[in-house]
N, CA, C and O atoms as a GROMACS GRO file, in nm:
protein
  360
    1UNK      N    1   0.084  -0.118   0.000
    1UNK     CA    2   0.000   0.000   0.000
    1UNK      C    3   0.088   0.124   0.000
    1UNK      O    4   0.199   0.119   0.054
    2UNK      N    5   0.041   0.240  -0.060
    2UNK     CA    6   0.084   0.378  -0.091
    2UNK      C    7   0.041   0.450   0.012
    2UNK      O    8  -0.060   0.420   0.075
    3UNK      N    9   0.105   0.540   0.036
    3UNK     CA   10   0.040   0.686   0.083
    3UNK      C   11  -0.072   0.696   0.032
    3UNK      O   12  -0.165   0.674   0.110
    4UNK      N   13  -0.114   0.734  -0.130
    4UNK     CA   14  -0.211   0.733  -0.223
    4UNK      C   15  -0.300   0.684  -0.165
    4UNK      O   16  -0.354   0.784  -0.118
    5UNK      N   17  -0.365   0.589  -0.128
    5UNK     CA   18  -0.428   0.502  -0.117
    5UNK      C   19  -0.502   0.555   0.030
    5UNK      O   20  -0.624   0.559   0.042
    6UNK      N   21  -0.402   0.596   0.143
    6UNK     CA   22  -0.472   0.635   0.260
    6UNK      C   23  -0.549   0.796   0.246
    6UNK      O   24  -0.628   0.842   0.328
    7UNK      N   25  -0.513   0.847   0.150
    7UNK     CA   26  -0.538   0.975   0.175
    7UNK      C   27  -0.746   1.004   0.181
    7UNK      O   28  -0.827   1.038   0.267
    8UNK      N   29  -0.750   0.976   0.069
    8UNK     CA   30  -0.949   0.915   0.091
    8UNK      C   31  -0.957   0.939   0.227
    8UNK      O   32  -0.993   1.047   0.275
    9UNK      N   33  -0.912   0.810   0.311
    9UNK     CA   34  -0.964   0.811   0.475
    9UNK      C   35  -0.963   0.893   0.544
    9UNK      O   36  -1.054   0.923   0.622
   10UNK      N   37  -0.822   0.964   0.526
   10UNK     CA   38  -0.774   1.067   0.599
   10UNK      C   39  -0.869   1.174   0.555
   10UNK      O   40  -0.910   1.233   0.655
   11UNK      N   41  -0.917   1.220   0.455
   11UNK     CA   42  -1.017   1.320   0.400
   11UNK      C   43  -1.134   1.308   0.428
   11UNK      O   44  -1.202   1.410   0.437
   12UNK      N   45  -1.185   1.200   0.447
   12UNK     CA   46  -1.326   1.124   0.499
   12UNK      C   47  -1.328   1.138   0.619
   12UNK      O   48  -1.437   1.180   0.659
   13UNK      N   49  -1.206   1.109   0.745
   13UNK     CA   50  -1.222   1.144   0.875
   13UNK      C   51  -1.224   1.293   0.879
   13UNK      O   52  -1.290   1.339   0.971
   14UNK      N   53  -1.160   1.387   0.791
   14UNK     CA   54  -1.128   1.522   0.880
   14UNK      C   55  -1.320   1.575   0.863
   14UNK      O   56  -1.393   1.620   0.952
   15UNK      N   57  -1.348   1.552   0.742
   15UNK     CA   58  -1.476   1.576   0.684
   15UNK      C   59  -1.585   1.534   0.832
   15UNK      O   60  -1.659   1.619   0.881
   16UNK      N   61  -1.576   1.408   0.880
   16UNK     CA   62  -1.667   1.358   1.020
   16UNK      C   63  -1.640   1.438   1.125
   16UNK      O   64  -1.726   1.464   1.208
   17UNK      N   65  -1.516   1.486   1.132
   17UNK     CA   66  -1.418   1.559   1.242
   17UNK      C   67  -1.462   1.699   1.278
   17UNK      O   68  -1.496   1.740   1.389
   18UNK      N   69  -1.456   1.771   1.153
   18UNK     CA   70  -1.509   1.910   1.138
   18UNK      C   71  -1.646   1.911   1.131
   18UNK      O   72  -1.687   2.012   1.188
   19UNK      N   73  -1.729   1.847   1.090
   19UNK     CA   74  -1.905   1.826   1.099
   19UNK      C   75  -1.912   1.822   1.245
   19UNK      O   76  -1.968   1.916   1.302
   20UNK      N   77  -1.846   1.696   1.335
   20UNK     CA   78  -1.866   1.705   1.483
   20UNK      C   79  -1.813   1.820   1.576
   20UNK      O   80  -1.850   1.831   1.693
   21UNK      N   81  -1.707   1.918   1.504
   21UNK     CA   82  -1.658   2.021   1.581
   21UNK      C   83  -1.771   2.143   1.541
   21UNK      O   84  -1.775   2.229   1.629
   22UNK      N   85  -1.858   2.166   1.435
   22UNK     CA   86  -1.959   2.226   1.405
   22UNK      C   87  -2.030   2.194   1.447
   22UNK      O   88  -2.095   2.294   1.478
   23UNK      N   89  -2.101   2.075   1.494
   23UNK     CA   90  -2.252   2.067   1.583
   23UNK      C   91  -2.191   2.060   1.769
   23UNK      O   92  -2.263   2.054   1.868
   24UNK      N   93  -2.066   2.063   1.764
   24UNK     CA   94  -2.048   2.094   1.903
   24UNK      C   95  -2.023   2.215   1.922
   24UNK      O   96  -2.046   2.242   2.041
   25UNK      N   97  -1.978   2.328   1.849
   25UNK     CA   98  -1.986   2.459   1.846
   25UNK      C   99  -2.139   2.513   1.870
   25UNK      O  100  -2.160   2.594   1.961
   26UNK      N  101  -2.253   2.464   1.780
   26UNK     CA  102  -2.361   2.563   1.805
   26UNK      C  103  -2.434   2.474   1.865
   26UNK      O  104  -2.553   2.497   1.843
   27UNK      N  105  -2.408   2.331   1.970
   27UNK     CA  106  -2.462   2.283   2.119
   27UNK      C  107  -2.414   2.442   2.183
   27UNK      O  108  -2.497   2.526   2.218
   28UNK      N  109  -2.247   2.463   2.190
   28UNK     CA  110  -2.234   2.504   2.301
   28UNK      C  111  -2.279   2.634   2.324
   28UNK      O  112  -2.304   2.675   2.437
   29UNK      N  113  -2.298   2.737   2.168
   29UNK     CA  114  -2.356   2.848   2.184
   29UNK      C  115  -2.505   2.868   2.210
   29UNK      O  116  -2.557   2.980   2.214
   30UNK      N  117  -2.581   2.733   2.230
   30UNK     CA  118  -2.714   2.732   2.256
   30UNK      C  119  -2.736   2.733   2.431
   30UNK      O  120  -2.801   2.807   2.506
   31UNK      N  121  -2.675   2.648   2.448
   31UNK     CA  122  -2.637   2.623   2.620
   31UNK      C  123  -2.619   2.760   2.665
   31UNK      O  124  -2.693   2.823   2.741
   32UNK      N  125  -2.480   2.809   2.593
   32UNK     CA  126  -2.458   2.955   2.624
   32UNK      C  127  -2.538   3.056   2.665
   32UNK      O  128  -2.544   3.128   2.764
   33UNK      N  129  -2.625   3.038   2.521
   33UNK     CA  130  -2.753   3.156   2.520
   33UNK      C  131  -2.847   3.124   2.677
   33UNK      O  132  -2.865   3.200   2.772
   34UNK      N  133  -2.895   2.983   2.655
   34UNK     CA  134  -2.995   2.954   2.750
   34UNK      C  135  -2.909   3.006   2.922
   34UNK      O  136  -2.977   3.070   3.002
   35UNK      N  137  -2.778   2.975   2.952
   35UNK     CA  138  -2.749   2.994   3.042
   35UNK      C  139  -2.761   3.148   3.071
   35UNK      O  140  -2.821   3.189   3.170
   36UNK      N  141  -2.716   3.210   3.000
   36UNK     CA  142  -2.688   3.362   3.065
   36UNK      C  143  -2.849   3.391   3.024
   36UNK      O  144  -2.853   3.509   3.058
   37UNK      N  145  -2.981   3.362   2.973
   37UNK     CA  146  -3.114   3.432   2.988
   37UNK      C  147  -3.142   3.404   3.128
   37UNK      O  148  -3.200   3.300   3.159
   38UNK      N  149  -3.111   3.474   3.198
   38UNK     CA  150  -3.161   3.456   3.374
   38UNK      C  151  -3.193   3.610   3.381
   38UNK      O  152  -3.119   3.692   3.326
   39UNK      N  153  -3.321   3.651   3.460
   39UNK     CA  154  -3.300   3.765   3.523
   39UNK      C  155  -3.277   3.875   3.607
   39UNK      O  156  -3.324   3.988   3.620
   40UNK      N  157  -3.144   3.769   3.688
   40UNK     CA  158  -3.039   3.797   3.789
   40UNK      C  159  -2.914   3.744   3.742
   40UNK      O  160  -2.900   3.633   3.691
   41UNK      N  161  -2.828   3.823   3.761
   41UNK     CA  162  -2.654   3.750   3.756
   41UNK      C  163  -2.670   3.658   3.846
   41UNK      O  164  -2.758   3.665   3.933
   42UNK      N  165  -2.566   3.536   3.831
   42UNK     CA  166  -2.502   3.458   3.898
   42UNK      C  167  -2.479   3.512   4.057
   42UNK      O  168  -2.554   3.488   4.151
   43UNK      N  169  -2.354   3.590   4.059
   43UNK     CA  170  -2.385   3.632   4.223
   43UNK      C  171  -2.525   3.677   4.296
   43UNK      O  172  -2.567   3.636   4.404
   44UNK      N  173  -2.595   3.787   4.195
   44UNK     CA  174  -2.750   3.814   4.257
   44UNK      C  175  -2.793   3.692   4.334
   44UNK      O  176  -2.771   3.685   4.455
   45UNK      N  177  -2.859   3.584   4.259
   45UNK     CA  178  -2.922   3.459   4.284
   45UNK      C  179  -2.830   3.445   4.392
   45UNK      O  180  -2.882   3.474   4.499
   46UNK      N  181  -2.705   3.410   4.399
   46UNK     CA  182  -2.664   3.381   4.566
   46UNK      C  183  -2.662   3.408   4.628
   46UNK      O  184  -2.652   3.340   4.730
   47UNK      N  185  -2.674   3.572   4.625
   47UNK     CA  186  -2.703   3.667   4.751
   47UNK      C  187  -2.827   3.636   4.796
   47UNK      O  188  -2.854   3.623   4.915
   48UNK      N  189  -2.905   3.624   4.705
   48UNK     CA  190  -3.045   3.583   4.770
   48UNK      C  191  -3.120   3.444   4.840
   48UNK      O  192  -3.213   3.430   4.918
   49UNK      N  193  -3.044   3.366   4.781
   49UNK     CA  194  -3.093   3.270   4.846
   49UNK      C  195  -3.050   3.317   4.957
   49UNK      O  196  -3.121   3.366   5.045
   50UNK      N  197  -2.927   3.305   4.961
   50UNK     CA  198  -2.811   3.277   5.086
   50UNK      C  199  -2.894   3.397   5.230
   50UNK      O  200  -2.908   3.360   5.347
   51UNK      N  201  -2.936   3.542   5.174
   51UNK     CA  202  -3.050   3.597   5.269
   51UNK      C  203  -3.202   3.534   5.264
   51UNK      O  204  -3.280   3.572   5.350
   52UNK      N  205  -3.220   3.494   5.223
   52UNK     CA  206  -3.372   3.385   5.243
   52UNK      C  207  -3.348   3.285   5.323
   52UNK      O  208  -3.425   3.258   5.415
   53UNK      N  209  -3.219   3.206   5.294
   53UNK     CA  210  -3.224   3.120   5.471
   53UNK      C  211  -3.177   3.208   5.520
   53UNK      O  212  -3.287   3.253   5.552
   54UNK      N  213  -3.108   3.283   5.561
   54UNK     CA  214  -3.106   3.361   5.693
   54UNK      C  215  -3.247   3.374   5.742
   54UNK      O  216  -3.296   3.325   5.844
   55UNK      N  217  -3.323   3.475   5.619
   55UNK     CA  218  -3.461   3.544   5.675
   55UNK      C  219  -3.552   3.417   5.741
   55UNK      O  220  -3.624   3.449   5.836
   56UNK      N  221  -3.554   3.290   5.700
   56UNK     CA  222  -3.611   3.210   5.707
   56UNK      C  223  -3.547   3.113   5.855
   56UNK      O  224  -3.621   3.025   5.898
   57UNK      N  225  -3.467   3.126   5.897
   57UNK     CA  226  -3.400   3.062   6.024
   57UNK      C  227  -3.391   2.910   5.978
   57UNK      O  228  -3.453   2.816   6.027
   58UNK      N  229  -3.265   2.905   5.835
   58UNK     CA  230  -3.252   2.783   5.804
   58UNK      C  231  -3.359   2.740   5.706
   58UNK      O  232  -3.349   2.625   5.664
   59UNK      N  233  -3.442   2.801   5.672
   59UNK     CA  234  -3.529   2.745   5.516
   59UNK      C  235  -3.524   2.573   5.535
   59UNK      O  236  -3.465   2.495   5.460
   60UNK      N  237  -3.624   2.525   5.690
   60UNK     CA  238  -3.614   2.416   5.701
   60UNK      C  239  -3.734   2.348   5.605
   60UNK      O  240  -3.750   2.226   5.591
   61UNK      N  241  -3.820   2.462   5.537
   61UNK     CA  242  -3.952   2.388   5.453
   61UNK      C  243  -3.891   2.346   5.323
   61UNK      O  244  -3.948   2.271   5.244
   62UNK      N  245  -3.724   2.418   5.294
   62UNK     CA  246  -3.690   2.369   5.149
   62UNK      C  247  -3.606   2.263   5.200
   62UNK      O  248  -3.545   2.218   5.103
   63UNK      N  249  -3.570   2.197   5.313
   63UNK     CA  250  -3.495   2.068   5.285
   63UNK      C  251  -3.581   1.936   5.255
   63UNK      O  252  -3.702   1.926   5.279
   64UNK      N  253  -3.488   1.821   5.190
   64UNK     CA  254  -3.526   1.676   5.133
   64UNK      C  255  -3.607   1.616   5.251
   64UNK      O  256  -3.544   1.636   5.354
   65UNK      N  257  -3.739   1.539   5.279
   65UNK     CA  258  -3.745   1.452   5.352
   65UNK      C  259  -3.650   1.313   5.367
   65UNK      O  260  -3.651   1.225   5.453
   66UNK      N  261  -3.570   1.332   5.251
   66UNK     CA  262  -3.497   1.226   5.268
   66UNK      C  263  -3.387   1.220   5.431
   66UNK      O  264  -3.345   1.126   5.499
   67UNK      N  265  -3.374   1.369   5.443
   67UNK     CA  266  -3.290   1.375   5.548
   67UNK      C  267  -3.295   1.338   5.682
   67UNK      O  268  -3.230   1.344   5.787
   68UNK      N  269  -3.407   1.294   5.632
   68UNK     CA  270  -3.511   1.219   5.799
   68UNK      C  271  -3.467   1.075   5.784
   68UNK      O  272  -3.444   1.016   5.890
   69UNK      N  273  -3.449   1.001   5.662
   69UNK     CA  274  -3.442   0.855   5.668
   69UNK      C  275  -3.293   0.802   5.736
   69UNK      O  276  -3.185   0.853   5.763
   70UNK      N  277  -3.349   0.681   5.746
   70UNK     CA  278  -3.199   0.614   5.836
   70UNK      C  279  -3.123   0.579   5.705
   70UNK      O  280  -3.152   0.615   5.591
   71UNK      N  281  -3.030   0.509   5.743
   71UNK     CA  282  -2.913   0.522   5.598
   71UNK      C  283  -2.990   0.378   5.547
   71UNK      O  284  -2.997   0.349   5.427
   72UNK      N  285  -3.016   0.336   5.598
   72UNK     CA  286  -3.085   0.209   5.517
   72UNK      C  287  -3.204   0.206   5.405
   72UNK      O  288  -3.218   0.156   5.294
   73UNK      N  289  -3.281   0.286   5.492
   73UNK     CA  290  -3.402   0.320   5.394
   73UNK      C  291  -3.334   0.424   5.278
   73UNK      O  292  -3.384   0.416   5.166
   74UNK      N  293  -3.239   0.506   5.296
   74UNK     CA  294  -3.230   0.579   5.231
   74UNK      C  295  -3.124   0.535   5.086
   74UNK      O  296  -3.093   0.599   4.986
   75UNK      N  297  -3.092   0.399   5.133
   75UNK     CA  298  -3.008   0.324   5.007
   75UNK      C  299  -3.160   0.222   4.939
   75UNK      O  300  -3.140   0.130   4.859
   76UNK      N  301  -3.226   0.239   4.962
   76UNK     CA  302  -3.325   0.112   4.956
   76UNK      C  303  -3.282  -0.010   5.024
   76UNK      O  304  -3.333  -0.111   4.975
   77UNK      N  305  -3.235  -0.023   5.084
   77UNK     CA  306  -3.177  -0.165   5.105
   77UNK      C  307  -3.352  -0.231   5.208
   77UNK      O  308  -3.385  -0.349   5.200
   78UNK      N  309  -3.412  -0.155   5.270
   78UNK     CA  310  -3.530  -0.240   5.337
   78UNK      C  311  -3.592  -0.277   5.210
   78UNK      O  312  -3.600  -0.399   5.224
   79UNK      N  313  -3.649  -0.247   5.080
   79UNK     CA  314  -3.722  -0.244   5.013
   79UNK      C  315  -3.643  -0.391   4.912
   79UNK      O  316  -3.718  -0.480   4.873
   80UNK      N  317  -3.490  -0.398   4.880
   80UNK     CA  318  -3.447  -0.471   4.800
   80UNK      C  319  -3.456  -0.572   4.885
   80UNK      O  320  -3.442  -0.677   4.822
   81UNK      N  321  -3.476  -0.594   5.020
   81UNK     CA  322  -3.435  -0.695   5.105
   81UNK      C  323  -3.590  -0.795   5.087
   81UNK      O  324  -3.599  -0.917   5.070
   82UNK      N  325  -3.697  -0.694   5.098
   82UNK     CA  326  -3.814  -0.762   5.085
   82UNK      C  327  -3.851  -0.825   4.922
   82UNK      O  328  -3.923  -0.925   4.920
   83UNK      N  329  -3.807  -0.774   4.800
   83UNK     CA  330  -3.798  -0.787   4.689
   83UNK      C  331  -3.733  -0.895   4.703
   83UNK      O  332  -3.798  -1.000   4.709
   84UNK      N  333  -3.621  -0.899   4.709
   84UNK     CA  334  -3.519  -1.020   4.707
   84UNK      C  335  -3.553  -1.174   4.749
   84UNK      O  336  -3.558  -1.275   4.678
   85UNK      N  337  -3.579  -1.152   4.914
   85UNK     CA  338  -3.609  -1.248   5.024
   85UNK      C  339  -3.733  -1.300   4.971
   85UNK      O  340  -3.840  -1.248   4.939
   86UNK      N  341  -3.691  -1.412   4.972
   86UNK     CA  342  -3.862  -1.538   4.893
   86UNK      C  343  -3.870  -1.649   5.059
   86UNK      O  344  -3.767  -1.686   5.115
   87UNK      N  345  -4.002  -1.682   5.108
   87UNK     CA  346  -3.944  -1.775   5.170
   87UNK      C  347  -3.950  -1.905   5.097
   87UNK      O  348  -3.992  -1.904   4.982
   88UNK      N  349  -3.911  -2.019   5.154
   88UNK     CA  350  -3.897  -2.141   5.073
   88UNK      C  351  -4.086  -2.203   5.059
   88UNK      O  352  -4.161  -2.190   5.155
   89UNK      N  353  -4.109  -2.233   4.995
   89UNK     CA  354  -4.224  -2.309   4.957
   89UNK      C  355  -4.198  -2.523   4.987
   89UNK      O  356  -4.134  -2.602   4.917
   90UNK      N  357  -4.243  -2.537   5.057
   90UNK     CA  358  -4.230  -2.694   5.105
   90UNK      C  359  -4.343  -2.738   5.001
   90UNK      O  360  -4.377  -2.856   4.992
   0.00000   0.00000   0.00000
């Protein structure tokens, strides 16, 4: 085999190469757009939350109920245990 011979491929990959660097260019300027349409900056929004739990003494109505579960329930493991566990049939 020649050089000749590889060049096709090599022209055929850059061709897949540059198509995928073009639809990852205008993903990222879409993301872009969508990210910065907020109508607060980045720091704003943190200032505010961050004074809403204050104002709120801990903003205990926005935490997970999950934070109540024991570590067991909270892996499923009671639920896989009953799924799992068959008793024997005589």
């Amino acid at each position: 085999m020649d050089i000749i011979s590889f060049i096709p491929i090599f022209v055929s990959q850059n061709k897949i190469i540059v198509g995928l660097v073009g639809r990852f260019t205008e993903n990222a300027k879409r993301m872009s757009t969508i990210f910065h349409d907020r109508p607060m900056s980045a720091l704003d929004t943190a200032v505010y939350w961050v004074e809403y739990v204050i104002r709120h003494k801990g903003a205990h109505h926005l935490r997970s109920e999950a934070v109540k579960l024991t570590w067991y329930q909270y892996l499923l493991l009671d639920s896989r245990a009953v799924i799992i566990w068959r008793p024997e049939q005589n």
